[in-house]
The first five atom37 places (N, CA, C, CB, O) and aatype in JSON, in Angstrom:
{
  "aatype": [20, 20, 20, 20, 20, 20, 20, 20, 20, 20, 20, 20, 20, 20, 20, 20, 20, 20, 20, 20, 20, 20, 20, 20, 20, 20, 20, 20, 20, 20, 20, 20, 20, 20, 20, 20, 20, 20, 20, 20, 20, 20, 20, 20, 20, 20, 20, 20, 20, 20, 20, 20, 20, 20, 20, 20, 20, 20, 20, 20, 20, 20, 20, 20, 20, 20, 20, 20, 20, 20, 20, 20, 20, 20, 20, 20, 20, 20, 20, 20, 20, 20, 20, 20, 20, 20, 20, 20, 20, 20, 20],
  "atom_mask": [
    [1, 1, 1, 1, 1],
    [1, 1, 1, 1, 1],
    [1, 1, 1, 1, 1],
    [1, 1, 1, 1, 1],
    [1, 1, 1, 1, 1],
    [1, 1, 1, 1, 1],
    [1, 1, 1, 1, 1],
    [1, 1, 1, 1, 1],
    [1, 1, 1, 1, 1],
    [1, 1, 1, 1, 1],
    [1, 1, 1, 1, 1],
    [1, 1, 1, 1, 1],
    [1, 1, 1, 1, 1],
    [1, 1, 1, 1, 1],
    [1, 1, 1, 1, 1],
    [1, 1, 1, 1, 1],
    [1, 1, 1, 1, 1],
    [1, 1, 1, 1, 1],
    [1, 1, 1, 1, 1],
    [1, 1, 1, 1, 1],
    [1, 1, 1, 1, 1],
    [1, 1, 1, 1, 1],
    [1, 1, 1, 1, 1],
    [1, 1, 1, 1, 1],
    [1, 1, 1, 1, 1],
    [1, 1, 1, 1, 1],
    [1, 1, 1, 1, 1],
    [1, 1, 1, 1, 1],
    [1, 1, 1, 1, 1],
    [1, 1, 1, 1, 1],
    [1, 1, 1, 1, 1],
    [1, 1, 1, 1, 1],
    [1, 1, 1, 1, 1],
    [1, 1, 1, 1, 1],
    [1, 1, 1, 1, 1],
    [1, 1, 1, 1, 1],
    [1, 1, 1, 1, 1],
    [1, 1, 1, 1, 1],
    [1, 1, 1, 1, 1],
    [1, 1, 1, 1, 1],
    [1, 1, 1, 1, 1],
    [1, 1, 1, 1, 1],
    [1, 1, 1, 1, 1],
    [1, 1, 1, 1, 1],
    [1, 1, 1, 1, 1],
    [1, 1, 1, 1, 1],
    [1, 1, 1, 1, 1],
    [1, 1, 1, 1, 1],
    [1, 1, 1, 1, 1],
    [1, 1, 1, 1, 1],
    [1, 1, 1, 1, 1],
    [1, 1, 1, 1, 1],
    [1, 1, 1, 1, 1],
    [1, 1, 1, 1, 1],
    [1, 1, 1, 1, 1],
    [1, 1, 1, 1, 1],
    [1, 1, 1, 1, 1],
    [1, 1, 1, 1, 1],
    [1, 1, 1, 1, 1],
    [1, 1, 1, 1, 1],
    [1, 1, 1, 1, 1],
    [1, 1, 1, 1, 1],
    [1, 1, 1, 1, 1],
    [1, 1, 1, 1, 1],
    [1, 1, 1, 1, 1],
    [1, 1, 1, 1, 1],
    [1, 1, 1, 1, 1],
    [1, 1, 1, 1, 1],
    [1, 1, 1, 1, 1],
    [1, 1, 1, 1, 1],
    [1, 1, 1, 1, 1],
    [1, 1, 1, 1, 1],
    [1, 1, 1, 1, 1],
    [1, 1, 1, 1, 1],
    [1, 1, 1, 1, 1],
    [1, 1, 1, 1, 1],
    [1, 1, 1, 1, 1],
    [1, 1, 1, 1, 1],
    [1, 1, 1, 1, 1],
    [1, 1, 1, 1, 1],
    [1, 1, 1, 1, 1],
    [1, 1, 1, 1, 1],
    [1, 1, 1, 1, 1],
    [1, 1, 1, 1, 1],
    [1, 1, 1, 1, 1],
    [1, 1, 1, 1, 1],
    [1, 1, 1, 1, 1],
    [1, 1, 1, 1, 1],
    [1, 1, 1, 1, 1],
    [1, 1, 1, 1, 1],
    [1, 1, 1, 1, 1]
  ],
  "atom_positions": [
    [[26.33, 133.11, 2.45], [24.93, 133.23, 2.07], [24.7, 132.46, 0.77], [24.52, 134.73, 1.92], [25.26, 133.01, -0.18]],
    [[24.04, 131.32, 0.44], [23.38, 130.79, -0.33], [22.0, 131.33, -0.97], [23.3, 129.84, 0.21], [21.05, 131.85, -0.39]],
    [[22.15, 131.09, -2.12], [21.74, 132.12, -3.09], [20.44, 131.17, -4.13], [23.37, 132.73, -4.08], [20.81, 130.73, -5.22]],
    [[19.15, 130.95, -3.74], [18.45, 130.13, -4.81], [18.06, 130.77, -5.96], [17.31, 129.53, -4.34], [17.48, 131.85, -6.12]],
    [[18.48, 129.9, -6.78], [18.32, 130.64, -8.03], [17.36, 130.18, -8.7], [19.36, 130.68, -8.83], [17.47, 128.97, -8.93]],
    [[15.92, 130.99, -9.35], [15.27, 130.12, -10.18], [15.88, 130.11, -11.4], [13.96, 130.39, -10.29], [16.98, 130.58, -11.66]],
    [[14.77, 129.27, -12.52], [15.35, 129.27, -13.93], [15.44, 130.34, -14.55], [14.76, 128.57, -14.75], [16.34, 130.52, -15.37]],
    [[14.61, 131.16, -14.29], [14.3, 132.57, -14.9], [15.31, 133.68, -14.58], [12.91, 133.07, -14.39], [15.73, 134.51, -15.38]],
    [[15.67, 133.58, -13.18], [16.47, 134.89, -13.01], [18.36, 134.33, -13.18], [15.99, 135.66, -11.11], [19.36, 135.05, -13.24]],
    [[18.25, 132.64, -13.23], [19.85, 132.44, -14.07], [19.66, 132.67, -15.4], [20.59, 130.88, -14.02], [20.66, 133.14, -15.93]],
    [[18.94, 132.54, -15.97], [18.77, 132.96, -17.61], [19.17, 134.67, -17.5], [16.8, 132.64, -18.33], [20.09, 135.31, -18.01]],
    [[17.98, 135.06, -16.56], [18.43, 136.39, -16.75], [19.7, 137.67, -16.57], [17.73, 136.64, -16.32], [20.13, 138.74, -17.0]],
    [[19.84, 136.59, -15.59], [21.45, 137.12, -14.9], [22.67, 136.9, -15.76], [21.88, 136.25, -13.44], [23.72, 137.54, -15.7]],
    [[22.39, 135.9, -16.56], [23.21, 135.5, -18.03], [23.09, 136.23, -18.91], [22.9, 134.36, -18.7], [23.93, 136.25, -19.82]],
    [[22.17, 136.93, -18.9], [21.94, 137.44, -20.72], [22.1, 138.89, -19.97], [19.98, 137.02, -21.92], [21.7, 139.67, -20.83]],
    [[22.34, 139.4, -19.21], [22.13, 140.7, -18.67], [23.87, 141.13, -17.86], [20.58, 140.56, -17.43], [24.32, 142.25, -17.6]],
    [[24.32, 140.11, -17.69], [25.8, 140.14, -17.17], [25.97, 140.45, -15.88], [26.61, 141.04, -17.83], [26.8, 141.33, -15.62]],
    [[25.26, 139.82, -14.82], [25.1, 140.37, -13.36], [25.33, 139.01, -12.81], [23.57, 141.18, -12.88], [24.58, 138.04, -12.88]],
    [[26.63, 139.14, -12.21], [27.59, 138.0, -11.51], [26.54, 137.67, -9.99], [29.58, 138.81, -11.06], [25.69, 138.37, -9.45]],
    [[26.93, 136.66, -9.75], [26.19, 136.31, -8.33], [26.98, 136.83, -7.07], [26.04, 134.63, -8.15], [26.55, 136.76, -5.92]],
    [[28.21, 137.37, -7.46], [28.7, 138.11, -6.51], [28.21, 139.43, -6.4], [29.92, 138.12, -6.62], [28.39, 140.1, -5.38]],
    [[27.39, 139.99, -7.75], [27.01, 141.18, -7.91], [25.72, 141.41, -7.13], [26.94, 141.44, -9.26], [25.5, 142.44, -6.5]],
    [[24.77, 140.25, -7.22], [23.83, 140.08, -6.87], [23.75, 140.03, -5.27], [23.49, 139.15, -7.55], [22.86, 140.56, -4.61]],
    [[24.91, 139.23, -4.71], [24.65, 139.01, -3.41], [25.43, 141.21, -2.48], [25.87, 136.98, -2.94], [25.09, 141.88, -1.51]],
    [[26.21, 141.31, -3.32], [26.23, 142.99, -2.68], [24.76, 144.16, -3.22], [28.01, 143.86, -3.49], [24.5, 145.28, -2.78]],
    [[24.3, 143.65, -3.9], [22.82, 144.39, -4.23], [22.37, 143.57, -2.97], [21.83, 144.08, -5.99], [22.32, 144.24, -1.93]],
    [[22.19, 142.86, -2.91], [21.09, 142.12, -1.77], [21.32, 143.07, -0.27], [21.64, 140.08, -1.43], [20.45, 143.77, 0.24]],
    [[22.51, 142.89, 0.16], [23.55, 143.42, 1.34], [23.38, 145.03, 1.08], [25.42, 142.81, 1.12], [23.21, 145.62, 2.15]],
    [[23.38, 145.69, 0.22], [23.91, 147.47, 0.14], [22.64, 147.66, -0.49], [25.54, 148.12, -0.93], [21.85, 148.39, 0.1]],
    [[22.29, 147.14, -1.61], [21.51, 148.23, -1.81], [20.17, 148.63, -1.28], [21.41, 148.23, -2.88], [19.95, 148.11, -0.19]],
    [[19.12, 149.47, -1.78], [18.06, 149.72, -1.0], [16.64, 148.8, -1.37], [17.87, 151.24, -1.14], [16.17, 148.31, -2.4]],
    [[16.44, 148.83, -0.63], [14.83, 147.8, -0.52], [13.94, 148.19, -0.7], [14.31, 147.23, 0.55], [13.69, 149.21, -0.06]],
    [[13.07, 147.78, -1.47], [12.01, 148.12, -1.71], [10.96, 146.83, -1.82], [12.17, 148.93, -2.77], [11.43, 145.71, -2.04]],
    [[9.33, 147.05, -1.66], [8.34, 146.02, -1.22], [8.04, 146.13, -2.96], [6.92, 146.46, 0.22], [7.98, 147.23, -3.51]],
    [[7.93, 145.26, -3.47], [8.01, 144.8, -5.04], [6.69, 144.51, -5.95], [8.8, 143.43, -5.06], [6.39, 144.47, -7.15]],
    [[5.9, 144.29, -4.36], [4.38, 143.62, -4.68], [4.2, 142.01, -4.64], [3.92, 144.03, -6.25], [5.17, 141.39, -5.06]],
    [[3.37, 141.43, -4.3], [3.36, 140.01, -4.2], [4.37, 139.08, -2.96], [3.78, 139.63, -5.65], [4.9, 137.97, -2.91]],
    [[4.27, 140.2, -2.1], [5.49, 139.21, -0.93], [6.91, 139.84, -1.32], [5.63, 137.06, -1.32], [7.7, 139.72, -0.38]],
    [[7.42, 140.44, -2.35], [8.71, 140.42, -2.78], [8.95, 141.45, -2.58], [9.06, 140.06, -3.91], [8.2, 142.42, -2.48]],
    [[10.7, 141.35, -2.46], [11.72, 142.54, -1.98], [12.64, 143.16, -3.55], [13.06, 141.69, -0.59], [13.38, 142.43, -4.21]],
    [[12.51, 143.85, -3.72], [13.91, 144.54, -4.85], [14.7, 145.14, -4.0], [13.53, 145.81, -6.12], [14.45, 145.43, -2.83]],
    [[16.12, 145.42, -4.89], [17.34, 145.86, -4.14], [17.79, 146.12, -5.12], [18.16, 145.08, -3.26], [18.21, 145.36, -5.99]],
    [[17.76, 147.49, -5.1], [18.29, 148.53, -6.43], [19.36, 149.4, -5.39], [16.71, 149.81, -7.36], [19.2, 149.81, -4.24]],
    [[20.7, 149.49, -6.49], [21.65, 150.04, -6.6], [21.91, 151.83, -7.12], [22.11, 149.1, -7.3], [22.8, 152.24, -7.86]],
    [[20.98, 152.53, -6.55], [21.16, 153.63, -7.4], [21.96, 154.71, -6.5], [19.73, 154.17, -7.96], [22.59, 154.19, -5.58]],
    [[22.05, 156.12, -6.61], [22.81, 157.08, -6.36], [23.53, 157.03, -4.4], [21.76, 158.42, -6.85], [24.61, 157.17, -3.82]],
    [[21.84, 156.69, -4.02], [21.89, 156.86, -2.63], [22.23, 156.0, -2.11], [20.98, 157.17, -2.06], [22.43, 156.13, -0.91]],
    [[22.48, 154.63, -2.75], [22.96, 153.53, -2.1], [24.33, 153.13, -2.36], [22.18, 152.52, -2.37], [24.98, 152.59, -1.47]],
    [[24.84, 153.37, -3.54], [26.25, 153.33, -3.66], [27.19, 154.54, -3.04], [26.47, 153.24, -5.07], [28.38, 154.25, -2.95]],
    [[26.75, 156.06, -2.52], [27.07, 156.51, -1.83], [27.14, 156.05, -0.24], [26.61, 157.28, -2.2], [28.18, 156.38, 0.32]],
    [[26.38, 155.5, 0.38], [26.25, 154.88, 1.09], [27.43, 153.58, 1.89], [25.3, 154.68, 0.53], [28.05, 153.51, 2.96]],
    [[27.28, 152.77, 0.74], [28.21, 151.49, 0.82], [29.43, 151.94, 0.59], [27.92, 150.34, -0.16], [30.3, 151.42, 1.29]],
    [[29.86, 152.91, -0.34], [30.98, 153.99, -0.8], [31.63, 154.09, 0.94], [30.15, 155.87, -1.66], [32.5, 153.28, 1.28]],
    [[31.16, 155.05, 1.83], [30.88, 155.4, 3.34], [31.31, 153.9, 3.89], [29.06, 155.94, 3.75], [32.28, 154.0, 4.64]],
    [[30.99, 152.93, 3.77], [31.1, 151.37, 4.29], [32.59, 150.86, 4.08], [30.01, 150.29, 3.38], [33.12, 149.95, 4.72]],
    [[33.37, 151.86, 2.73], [34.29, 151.22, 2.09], [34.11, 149.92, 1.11], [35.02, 150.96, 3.03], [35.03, 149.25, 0.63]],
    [[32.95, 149.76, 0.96], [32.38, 149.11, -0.32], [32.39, 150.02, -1.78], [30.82, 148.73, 0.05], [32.27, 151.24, -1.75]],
    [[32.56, 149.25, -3.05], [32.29, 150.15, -4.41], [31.4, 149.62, -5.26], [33.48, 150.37, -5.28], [31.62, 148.86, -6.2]],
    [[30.31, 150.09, -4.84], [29.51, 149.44, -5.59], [29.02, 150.4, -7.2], [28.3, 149.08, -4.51], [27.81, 150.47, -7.45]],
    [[29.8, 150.9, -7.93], [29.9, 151.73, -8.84], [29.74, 151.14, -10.06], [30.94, 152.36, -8.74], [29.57, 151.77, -11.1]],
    [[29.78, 150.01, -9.96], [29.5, 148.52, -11.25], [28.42, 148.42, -11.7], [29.62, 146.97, -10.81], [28.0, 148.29, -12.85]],
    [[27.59, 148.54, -10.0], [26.17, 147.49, -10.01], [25.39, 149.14, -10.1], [25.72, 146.06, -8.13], [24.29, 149.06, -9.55]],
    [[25.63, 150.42, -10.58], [24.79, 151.45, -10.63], [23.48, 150.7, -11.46], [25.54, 152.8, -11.35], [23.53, 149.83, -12.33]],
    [[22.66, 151.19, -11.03], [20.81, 151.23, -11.87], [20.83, 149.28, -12.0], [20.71, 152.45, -14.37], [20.31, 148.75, -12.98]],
    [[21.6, 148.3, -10.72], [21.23, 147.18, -11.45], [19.89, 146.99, -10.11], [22.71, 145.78, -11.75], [19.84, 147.72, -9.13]],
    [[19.22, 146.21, -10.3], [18.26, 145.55, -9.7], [18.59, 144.03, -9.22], [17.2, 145.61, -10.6], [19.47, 143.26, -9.58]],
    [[17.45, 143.86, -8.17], [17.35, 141.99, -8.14], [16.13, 141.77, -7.25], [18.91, 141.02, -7.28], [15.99, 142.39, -6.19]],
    [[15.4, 141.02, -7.62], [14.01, 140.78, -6.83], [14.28, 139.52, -6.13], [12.59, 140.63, -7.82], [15.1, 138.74, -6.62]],
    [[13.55, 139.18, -4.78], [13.79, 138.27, -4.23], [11.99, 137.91, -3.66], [15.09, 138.61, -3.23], [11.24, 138.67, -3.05]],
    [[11.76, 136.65, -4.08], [10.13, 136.26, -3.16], [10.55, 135.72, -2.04], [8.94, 135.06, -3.86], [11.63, 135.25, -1.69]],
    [[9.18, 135.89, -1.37], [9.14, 135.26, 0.27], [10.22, 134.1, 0.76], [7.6, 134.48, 0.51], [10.83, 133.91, 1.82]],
    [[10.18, 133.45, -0.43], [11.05, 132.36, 0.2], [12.42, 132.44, 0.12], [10.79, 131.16, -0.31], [13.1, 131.43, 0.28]],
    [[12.97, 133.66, -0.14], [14.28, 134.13, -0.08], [14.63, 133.31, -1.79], [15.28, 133.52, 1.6], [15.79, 132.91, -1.67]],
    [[14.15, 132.94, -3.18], [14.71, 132.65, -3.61], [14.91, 134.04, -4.62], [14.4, 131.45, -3.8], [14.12, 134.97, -4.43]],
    [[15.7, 134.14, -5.42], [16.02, 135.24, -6.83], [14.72, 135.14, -7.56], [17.45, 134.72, -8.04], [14.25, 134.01, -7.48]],
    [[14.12, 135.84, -8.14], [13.21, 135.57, -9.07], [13.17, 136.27, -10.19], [12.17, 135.61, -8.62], [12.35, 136.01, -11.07]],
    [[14.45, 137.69, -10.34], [14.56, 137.9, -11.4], [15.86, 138.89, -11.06], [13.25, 138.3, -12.09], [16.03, 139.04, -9.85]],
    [[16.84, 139.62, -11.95], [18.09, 140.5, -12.3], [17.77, 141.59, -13.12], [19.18, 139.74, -13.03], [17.18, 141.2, -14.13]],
    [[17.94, 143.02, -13.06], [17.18, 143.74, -13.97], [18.51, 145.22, -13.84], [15.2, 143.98, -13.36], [19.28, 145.6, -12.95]],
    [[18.2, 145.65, -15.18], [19.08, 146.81, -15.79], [17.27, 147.93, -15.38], [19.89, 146.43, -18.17], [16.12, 147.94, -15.83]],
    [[18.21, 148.85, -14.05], [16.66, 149.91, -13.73], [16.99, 151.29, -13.62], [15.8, 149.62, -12.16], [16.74, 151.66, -12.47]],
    [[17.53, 152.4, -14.48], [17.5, 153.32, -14.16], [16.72, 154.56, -13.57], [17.81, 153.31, -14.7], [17.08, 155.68, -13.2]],
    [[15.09, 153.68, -13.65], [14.43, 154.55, -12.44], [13.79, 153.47, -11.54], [13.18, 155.73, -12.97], [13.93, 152.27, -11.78]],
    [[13.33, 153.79, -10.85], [12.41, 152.94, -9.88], [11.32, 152.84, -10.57], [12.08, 153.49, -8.46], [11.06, 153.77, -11.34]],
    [[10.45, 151.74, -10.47], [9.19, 151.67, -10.81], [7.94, 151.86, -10.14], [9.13, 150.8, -11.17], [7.64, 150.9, -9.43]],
    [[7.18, 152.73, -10.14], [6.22, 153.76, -9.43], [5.41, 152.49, -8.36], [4.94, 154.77, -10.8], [5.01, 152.76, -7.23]],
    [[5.28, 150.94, -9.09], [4.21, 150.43, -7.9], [5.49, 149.77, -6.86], [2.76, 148.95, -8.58], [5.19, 149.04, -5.91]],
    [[6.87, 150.12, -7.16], [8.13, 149.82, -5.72], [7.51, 150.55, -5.02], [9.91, 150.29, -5.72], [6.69, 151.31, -5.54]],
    [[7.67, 150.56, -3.87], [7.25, 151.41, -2.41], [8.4, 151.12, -1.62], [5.76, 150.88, -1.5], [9.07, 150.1, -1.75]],
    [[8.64, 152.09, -0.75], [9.76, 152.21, 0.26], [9.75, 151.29, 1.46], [9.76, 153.57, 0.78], [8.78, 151.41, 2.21]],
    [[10.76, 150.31, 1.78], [10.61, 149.06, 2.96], [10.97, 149.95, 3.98], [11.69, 147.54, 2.9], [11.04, 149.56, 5.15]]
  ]
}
């Protein structure tokens, strides 16, 4: 899986410490959510690393990380989220 990265979310993924390997098992495990504007998030929290845990995946790293993706499948941003944000909605 090829991974487009804009400028914004490699800056951010740099300054925030979230590997593109990290990013691409958030994409794969974690849970989805409709972001607003066309876009998907994929947050890593309790129910999803239990989950992938079940898969034989560990995703215990990427707890509370985030990653937004727009329509066109590219990254558009990497984020440290220990709650959800109220306008996410459930995919």
């Amino acid at each position: 899986m090829e991974l487009k990265l804009t400028l914004h979310s490699e800056k951010r993924s740099q300054q925030r410490g979230i590997s593109q390997s990290n990013i691409k098992k958030l994409i794969c495990f974690g849970k989805r959510f409709y972001a607003g504007k066309g876009c998907i998030a994929y947050h890593a929290g309790k129910k999803a690393i239990r989950s992938a845990k079940q898969l034989g995946v560990d995703l215990s790293d990427l707890k509370n990380q985030a990653c937004i993706l727009a329509q066109d499948g590219s990254l558009v941003t990497v984020q440290h989220s220990p709650r959800i944000p109220k306008y996410w909605k459930a995919a």
